[in-house]
Structure formats: C-alpha cells, structure tokens
N, C-alpha and C positions, 0 to 999 in steps of 0.2 A: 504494500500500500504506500502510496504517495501521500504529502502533505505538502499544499502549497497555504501561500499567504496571499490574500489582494489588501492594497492599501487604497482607499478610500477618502482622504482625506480631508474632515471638518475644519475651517480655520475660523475662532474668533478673535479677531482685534483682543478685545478687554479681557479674555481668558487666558489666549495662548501666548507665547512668548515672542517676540522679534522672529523675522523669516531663520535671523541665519539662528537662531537658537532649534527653532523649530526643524529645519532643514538638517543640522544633527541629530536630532532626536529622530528622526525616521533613520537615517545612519545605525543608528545604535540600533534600532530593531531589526533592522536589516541584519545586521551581525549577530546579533541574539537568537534568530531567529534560525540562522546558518547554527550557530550554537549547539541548541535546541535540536536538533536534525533535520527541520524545514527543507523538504526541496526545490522551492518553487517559492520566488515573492512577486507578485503583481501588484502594477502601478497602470492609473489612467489617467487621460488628459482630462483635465477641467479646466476653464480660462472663466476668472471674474464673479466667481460664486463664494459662499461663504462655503457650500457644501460640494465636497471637491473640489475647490478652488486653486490652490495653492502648488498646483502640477500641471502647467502647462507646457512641459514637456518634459517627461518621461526619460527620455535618452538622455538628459542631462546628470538625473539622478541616480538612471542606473547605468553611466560610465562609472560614479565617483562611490556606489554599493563598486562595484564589478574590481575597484581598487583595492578596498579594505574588504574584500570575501576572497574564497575562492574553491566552494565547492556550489556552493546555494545558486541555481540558474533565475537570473530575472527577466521579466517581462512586459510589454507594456498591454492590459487589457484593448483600452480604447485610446485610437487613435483617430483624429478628426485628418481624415482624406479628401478637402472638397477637390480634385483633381483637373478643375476649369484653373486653380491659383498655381500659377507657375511656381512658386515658394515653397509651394505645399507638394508636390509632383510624388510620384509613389516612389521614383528612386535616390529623391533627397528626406523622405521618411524612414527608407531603409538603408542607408549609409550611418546614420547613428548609432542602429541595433548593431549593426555588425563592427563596426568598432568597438563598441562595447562587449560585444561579444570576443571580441581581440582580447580583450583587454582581461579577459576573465579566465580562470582556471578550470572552470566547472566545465564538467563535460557532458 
C-alpha cells in the first residue's frame, strides 16, 4: 500500500504567519512527511484565494521539497493549462516538473 499526501493550502492574513515563515512550514512537512514513510506529497495551483491561495505555482515548491528530500516523489495535482496563453503552453508547464524531477533522488 501507498500513502500519498495533497496539500491544500488555507492562508489567513491574521492567523498564519508571513509567506516566507509559512513557505517553510510546508518544507518541514514535506520532510516529515518523507520521514514518516509518505510516498507521494501533492500540491495545487490556487492564485488569489484565501483557500488554496498561497501556491501559485507548484514547480517552484517542489524544486526546493525535491532539495531537502530525497526519496518522497512530488507532484503537482492541478495545474491551470488555458493553452490559447503563450506563457502558459503545455511545454513551458512541463519543463519545471522535470527539472525538479532532476533534481530529486526519488525514484
């Protein structure tokens, strides 16, 4: 049996802590998590929400897990593809994953 993890992420102003305090703290569970025996941690994009907010792109956080792990494989659930936005194009969405996936020891 597999165990993965999705992170979801709520952010409140007046609860939670500054990005970059908060931006470690998913870090840390991420390695905990690897710790633990977790095989799998999922991440989605959200952009501008209080609920799932705070990850507007995935490939950023899981280059910087993919550093400090290195059996635990990450992933990104949702990813926003509108594929008419040149920016957006499916194979500058997937040049991140694969670097990160460079970057990581899990196999």
């Amino acid at each position: 049996m597999r165990f993965h993890m999705h992170l979801l992420p709520t952010y409140f102003p007046d609860r939670d802590p500054p990005f970059d305090v908060y931006y470690q703290q998913v870090l840390e569970q991420i390695a905990l998590a690897e710790e633990l025996g977790w095989d799998c941690f999922w991440f989605t994009e959200h952009h501008f929400l209080l609920y799932g907010g705070p990850m507007p792109n995935p490939a950023a956080i899981m280059c910087a897990a993919a550093a400090r792990t290195s059996r635990i494989h990450l992933g990104s659930a949702i990813r926003f593809c509108p594929c008419t936005i040149r920016w957006r194009s499916p194979p500058l969405l997937a040049s991140p994953a694969r670097l990160q996936n460079e970057g990581s020891d899990a196999e």
